[in-house]
C-alpha positions as CSV (number, residue, x, y, z in Angstrom):
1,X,-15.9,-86.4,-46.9
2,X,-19.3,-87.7,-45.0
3,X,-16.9,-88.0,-41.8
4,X,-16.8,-83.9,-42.2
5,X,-20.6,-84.1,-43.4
6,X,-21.9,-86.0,-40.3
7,X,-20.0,-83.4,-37.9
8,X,-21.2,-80.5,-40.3
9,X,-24.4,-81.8,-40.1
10,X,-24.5,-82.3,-36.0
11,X,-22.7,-78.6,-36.0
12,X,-25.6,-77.1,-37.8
13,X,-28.6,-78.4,-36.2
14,X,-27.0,-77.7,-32.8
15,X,-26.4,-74.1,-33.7
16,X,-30.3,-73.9,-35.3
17,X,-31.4,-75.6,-31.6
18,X,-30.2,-73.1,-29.8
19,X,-31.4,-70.5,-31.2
20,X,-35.1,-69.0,-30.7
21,X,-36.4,-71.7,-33.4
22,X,-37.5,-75.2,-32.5
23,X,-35.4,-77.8,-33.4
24,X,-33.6,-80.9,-31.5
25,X,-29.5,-81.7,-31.6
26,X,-30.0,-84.6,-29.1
27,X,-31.1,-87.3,-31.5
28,X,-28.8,-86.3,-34.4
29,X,-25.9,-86.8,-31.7
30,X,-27.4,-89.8,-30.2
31,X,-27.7,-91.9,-33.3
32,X,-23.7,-90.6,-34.5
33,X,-22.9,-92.0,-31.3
34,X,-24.6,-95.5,-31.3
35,X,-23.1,-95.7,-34.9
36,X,-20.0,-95.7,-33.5
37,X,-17.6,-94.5,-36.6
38,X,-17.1,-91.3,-35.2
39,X,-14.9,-89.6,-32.5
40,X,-16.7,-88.7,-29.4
41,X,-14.3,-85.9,-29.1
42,X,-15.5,-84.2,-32.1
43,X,-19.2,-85.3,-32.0
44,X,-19.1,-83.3,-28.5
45,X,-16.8,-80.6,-29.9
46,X,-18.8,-80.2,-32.8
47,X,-22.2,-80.4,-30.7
48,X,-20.9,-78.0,-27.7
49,X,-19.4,-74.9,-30.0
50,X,-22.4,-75.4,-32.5
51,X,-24.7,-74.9,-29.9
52,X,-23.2,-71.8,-28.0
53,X,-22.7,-70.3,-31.6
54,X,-26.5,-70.4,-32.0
55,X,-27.6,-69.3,-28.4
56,X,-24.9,-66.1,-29.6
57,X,-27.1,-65.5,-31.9
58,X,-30.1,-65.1,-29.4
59,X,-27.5,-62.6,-27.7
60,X,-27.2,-60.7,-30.7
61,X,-31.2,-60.8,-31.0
62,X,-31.3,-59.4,-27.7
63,X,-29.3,-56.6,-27.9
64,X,-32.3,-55.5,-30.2
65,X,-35.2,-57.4,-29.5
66,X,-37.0,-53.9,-27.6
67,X,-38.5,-52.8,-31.1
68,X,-39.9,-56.3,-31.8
69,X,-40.8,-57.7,-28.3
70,X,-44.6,-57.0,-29.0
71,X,-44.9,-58.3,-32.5
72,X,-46.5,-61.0,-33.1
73,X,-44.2,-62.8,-35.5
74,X,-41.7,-62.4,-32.9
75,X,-40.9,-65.8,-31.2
76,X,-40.2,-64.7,-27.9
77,X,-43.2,-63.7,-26.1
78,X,-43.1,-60.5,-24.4
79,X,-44.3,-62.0,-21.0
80,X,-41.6,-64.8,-21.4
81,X,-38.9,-62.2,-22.3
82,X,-40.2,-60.5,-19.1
83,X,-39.5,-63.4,-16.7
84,X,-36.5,-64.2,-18.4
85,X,-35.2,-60.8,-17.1
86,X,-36.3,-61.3,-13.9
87,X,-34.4,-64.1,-13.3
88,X,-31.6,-63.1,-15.3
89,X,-31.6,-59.7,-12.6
90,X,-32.1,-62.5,-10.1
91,X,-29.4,-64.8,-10.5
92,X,-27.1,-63.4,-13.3
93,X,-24.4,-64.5,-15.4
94,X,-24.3,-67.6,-13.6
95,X,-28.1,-68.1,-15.2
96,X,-26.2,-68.7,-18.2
97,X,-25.5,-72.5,-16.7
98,X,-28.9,-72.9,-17.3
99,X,-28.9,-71.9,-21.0
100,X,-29.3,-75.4,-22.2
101,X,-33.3,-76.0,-20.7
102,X,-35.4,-76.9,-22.8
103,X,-37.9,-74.5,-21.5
104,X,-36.4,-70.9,-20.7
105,X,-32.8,-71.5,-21.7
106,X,-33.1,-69.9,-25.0
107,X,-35.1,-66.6,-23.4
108,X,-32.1,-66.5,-20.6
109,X,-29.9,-66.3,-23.9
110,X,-32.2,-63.3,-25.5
111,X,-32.1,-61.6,-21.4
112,X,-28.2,-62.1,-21.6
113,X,-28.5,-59.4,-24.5
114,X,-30.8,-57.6,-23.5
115,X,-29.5,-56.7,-20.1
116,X,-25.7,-56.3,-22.2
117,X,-24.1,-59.1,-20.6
118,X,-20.5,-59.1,-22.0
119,X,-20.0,-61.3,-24.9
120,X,-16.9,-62.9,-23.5
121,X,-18.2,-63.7,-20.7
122,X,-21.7,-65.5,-21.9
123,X,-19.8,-67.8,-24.8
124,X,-18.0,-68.9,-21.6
125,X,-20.8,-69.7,-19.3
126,X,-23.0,-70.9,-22.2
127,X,-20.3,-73.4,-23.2
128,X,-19.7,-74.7,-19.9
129,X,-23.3,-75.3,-19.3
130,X,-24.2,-76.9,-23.1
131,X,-20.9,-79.1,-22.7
132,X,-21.9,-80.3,-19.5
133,X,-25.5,-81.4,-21.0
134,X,-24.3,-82.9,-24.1
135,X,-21.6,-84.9,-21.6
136,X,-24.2,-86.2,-19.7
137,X,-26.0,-86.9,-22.9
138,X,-23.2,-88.8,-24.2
139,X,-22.5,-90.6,-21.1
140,X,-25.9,-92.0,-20.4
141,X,-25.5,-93.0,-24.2
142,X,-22.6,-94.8,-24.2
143,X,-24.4,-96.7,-20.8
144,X,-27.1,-98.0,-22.4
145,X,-25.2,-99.6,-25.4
């Protein structure tokens, strides 16, 4: 049972990191790794889908994020949001690479929805482009031990 607890637990604050609130997966992941009684396979697994299910949710937000873009409890400021867009018209889907920066990625996520970017096609691109980072994460990990 804490196996499925320490993957639930990485799952979760991967998914919460992704979205438009603050929160870090990199640590949790880092220190299951250097503990070394888990699976890489499903610490990266469970990081990877955990985070593209959260930056979904900033899709979802997206879609209606025009009646709350100038509210002040809203997140995602409207001059942000703006820029997003314009690099999201700019560059496009393949933005979505992008989607795991620390700074921006989460507002290309919101853009995503607001500009209707299929769903399809944004879990894959988001995926590829969190994988990838959590990889390299894992990599340069695993070299320093």
């Amino acid at each position: 049972m804490f196996d499925f607890a320490a993957y639930a637990g990485l799952f979760s604050a991967a998914f919460v990191a992704a979205t438009i609130f603050p929160m870090q997966s990199e640590a949790i992941l880092v220190g299951l790794i250097l503990s070394d009684r888990y699976s890489l396979a499903g610490l990266f697994l469970a990081a990877s889908v955990g985070n593209t299910l959260g930056a979904a949710v900033n899709w979802f937000i997206g879609r209606g994020v025009e009646q709350f873009r100038d509210r002040r409890w809203f997140p995602v400021t409207p001059e942000k949001l703006d820029r997003a867009q314009v690099w999201y018209r700019k560059y496009g889907k393949w933005s979505l690479l992008l989607s795991w920066l620390p700074i921006g990625g989460d507002a290309i996520t919101v853009a995503a929805g607001v500009l209707k970017e299929p769903l399809p096609i944004f879990l894959i691109l988001v995926f590829i482009g969190k994988s990838i980072r959590y990889l390299v994460l894992t990599a340069a990990t695993l070299s320093l031990v």
